[in-house]
C-alpha positions in Angstrom: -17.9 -16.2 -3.9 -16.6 -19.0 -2.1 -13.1 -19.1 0.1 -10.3 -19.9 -1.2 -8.1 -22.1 0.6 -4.5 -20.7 0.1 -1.7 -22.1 1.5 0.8 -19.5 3.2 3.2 -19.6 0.5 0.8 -18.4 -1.8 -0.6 -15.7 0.4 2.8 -14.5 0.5 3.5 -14.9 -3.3 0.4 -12.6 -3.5 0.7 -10.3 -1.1 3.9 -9.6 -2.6 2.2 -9.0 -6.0 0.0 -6.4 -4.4 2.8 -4.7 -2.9 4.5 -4.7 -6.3 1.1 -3.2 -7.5 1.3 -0.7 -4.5 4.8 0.2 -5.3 3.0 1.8 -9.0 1.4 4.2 -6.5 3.2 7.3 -6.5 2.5 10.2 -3.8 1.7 13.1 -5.9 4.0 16.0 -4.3 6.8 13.8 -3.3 7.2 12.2 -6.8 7.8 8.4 -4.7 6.2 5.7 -4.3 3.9 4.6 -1.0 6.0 1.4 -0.3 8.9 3.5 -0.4 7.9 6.2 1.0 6.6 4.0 4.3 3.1 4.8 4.1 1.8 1.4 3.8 1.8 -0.5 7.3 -0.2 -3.3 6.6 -1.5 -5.5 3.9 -4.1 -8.2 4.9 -5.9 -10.6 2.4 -8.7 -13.0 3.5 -9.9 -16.0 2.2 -12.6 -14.5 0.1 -9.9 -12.0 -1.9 -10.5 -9.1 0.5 -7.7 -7.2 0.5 -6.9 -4.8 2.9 -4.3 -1.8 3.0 -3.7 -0.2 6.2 -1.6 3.2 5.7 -1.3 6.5 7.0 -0.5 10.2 4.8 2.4 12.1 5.9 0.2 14.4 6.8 -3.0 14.2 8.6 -4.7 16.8 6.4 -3.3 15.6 3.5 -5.5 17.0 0.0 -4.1 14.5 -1.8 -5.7 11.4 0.1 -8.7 10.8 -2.2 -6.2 10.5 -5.4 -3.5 8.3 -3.5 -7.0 6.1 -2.9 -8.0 5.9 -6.0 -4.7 4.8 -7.6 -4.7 2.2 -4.6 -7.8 0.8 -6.1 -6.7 0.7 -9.5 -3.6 -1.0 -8.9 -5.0 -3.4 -7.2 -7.2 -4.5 -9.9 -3.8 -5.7 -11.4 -3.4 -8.5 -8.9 -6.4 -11.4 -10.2 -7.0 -13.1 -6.5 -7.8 -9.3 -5.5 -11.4 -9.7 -5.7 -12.3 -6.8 -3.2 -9.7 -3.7 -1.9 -9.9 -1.4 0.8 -7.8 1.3 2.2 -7.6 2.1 5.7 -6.0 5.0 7.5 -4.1 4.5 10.3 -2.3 7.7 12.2 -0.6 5.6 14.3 2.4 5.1 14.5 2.9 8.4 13.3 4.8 8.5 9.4 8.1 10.0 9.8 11.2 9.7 7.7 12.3 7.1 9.1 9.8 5.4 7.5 11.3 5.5 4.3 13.0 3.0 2.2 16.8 4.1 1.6 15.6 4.5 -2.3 13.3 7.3 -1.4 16.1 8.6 1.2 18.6 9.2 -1.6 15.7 10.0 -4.0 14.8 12.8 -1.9 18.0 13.9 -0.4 17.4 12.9 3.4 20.4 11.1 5.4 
């Protein structure tokens, strides 16, 4: 596949597609979303539709990681410029509450 030559705008049109896609991701025992929920620290997206997510868990061993994966994947398949996705975790910074996006705040009862 060749590079594409996006212009910044529409990098940032589409990465904010894939963090739409991302925001269908919802954290299994917290019932919220990752983009919400602050997990997601990065998004990169190269020339060649590469994307990659850079997140952490709230936990280190979190059981759930493999499924969260997963649905990162499949959302991703949403977004058409997406031609490859990877997720990588990140345990620093450390996820902490204040992380989170005042929706999942009040969602979850945390001031």
């Amino acid at each position: 596949m060749t590079d594409k030559n996006w212009s910044q705008e529409e990098i940032d049109g589409i990465k904010e597609r894939i963090i739409q896609a991302l925001e269908q991701v919802i954290d299994p025992e917290l019932g919220i979303d990752i983009v919400n929920l602050g997990l997601v620290y990065e998004v990169e997206l190269e020339n060649n539709g590469h994307c990659i997510v850079k997140m952490t868990l709230t936990t280190m061993g979190c059981p759930l990681a493999d499924v969260i994966t997963d649905q990162i994947m499949t959302a991703l398949k949403d977004v058409p410029e997406v031609t490859k996705s990877e997720v990588q975790l990140v345990w620093y910074p450390a996820w902490t509450t204040d992380r989170m996006s005042r929706y999942a705040r009040i969602a979850l009862g945390i001031r």
